[in-house]
KOLVO-359705 format. One record per atom (N, C-alpha, C, O): residue in three letters; y, x, z. Coordinates in steps of 0.05 Angstrom, whole numbers, plus 32768, in hexadecimal, padded with zeros to 4 digits. Layout:
ALAYXZ/...
END
This chain:
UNK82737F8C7B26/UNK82717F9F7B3B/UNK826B7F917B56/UNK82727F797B58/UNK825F7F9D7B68/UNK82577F917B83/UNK82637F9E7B94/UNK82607FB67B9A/UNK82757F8B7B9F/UNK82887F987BB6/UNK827F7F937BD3/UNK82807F7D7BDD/UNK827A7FA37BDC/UNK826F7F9A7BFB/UNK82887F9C7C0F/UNK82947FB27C0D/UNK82907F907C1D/UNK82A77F8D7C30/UNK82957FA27C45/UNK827D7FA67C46/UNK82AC7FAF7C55/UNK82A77FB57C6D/UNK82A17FB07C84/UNK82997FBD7C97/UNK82A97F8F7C81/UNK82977F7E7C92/UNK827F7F777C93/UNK82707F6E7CA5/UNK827B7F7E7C72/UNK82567F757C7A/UNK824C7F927C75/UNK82367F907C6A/UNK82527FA77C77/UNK82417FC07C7B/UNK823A7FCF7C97/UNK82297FDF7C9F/UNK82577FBE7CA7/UNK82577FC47CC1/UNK824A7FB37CD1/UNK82437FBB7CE7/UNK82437F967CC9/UNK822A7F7E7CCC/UNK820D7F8E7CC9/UNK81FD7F8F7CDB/UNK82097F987CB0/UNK81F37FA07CAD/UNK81E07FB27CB5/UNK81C87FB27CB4/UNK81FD7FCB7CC2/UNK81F77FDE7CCF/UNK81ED7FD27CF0/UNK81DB7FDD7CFC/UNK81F97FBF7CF8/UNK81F97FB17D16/UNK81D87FA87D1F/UNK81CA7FAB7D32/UNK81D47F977CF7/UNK81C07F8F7CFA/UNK81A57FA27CF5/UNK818E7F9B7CFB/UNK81AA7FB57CED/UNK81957FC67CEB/UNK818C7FDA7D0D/UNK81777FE07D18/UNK81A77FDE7D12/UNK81A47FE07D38/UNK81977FD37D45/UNK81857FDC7D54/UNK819E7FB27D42/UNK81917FA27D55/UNK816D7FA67D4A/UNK815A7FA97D59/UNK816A7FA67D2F/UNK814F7FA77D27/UNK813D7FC07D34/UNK81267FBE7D3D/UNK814E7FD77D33/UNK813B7FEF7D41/UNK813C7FEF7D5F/UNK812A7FF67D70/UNK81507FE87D62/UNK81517FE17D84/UNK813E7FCA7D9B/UNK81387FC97DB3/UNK813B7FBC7D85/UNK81287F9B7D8C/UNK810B7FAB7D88/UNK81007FAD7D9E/UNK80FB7FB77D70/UNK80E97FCB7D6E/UNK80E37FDD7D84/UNK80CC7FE07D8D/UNK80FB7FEA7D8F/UNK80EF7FFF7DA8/UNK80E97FEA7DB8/UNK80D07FE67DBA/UNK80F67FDE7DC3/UNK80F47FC87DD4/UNK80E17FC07DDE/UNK80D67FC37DF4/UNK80DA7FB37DC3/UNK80BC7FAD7DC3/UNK80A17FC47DCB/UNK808D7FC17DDA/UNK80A97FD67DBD/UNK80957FEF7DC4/UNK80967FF67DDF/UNK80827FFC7DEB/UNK80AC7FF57DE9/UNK80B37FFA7E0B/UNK809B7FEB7E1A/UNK80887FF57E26/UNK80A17FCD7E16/UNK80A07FB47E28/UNK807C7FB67E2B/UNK806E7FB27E3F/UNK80747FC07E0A/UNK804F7FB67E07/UNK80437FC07E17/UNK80447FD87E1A/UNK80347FB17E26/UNK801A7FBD7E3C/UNK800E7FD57E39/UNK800D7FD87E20/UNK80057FE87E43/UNK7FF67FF77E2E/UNK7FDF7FF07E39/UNK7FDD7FE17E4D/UNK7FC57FFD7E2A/UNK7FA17FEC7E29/UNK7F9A80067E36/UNK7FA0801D7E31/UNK7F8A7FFB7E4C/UNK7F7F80047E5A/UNK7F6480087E5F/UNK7F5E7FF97E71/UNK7F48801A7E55/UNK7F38800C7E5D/UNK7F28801B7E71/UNK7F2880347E72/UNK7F1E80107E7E/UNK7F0880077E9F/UNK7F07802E7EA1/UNK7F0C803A7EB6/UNK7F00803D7E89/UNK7EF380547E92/UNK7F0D80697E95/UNK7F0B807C7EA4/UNK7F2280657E87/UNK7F3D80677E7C/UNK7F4880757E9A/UNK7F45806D7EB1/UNK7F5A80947E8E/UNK7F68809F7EB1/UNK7F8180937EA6/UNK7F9080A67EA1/UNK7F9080777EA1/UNK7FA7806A7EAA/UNK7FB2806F7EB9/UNK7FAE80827EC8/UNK7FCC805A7EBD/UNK7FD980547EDE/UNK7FBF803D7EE4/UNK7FB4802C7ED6/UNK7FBE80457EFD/UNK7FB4802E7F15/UNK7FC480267F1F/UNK7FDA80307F22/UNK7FBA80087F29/UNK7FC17FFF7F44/UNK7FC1800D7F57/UNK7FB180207F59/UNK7FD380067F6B/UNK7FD8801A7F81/UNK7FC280097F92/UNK7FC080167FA7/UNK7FB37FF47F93/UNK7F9F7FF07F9F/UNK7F867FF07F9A/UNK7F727FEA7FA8/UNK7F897FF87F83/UNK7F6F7FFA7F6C/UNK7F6B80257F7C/UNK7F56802F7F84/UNK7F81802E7F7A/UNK7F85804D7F7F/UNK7F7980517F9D/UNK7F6780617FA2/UNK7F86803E7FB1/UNK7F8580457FC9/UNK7F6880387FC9/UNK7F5F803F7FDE/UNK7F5A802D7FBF/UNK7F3880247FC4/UNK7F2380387FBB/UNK7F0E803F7FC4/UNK7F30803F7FA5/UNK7F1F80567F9B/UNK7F22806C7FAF/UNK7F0C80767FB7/UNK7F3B80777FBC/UNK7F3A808F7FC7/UNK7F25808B7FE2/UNK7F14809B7FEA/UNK7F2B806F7FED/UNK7F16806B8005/UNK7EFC80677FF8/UNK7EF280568007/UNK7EED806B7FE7/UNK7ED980617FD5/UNK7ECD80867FDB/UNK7EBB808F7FE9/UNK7EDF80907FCB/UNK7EDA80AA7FC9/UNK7EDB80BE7FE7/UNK7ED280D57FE3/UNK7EE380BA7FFC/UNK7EE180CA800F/UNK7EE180BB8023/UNK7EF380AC8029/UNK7EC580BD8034/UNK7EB680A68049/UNK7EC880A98064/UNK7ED280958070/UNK7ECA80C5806D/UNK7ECF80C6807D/UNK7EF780B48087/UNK7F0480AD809B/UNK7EF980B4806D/UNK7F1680A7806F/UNK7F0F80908076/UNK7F16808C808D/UNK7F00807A806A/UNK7EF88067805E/UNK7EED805F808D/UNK7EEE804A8099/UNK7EE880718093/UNK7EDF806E80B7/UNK7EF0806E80BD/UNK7EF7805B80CA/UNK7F03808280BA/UNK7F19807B80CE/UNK7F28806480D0/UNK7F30805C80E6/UNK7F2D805780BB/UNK7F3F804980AD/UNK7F2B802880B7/UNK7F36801280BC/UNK7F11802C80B7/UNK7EFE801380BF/UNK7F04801B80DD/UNK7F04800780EC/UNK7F06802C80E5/UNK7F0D8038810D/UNK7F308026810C/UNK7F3180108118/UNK7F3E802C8105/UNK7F54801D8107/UNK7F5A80048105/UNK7F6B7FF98113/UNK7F4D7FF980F2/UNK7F4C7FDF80EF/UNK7F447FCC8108/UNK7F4D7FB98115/UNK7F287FDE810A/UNK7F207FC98127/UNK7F2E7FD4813E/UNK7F347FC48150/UNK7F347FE9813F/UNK7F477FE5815A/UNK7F5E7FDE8158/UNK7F697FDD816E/UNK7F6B7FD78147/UNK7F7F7FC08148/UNK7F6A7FA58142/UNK7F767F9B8154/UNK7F5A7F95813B/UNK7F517F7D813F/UNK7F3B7F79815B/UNK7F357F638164/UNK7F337F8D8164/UNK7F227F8B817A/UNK7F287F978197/UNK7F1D7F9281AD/UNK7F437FAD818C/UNK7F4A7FB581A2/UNK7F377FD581A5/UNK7F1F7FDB81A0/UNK7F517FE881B2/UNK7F3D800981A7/UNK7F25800881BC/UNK7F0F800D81B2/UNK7F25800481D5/UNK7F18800981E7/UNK7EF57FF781D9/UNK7EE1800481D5/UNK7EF67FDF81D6/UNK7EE17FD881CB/UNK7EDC7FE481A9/UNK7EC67FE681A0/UNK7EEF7FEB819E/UNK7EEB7FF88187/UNK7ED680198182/UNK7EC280238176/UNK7EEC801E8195/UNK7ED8804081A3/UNK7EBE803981B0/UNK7EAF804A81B9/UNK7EBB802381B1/UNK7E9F802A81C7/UNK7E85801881AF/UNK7E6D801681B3/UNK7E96800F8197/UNK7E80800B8185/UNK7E79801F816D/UNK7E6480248160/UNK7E948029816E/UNK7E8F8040815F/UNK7E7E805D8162/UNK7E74806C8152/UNK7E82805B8180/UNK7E6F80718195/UNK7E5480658193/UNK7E4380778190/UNK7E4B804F8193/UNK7E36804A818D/UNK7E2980458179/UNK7E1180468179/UNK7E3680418167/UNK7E2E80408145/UNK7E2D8061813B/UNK7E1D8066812A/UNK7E3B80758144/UNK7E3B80878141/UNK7E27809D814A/UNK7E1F80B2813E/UNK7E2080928163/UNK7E0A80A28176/UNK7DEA80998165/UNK7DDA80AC8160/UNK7DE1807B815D/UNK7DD7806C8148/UNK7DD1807D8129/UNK7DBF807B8119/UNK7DE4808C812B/UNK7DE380908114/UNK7DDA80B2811A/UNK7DC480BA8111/UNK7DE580BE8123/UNK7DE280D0812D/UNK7DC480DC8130/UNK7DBA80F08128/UNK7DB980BF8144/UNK7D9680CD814C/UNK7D8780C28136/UNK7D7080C88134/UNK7D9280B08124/UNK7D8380B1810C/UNK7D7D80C180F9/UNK7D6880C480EE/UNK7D9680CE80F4/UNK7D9680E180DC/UNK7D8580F680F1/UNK7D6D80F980ED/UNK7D8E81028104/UNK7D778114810F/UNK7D55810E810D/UNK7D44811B8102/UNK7D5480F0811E/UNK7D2F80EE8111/UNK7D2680F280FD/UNK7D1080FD80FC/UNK7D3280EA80E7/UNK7D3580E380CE/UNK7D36810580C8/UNK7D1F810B80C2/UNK7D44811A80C8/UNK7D43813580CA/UNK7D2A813E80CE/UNK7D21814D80BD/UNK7D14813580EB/UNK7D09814280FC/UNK7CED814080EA/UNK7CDE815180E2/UNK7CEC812180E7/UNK7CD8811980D6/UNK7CCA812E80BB/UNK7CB4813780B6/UNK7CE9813080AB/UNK7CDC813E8097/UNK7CDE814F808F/UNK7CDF81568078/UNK7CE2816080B1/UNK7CD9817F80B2/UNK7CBF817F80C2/UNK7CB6819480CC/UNK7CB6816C80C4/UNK7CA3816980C9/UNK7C8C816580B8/UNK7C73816A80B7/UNK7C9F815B80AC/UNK7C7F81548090/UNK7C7D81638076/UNK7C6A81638066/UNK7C9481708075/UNK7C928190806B/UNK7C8781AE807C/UNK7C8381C38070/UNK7C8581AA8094/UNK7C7181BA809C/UNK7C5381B48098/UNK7C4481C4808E/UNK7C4B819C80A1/UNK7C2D81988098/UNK7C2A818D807B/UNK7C1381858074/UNK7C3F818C8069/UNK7C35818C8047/UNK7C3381A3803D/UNK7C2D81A58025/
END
């Protein structure tokens, strides 16, 4: 007859705990795979680049702040006033032009 003590069923039971317990563990701890095209977790700087990536006008203000804290606002504003005004009578010529050249095409 095979007598199992209660000490080793209560061992075996311990060790079968630690075995499923060490298993989740593991499943917890594993990286999960990520790939490039994948809606994952991001980085929160990977997140915050894309959002400035995706909406320009943020992406100005945020280049407006920067230099006026490194250049100071007063010279900041007065490059931005000019980069802006720059831009401004361009896209207008640029407008004027080719309503222009859709009237005589």
């Amino acid at each position: 007859m095979n007598h199992t003590s209660p000490h080793e069923i209560a061992e075996a039971a311990i060790l079968a705990r630690m075995s499923a317990s060490r298993i989740a563990l593991l499943d917890a701890n594993r990286l999960p795979v990520v790939t490039p095209g994948s809606k994952g977790q991001a980085r929160p700087a990977a997140t915050v680049l894309a959002a400035l990536r995706d909406a320009p006008r943020v992406t100005l203000l945020v280049a407006l702040g920067v230099s006026a804290i490194v250049l100071g606002p007063r010279k900041a504003v007065s490059i931005a006033g000019r980069a802006g005004a720059a831009a401004w009578l361009g896209s207008s010529a640029r407008k004027l032009v080719q309503a222009v050249s859709v009237q005589q095409g």
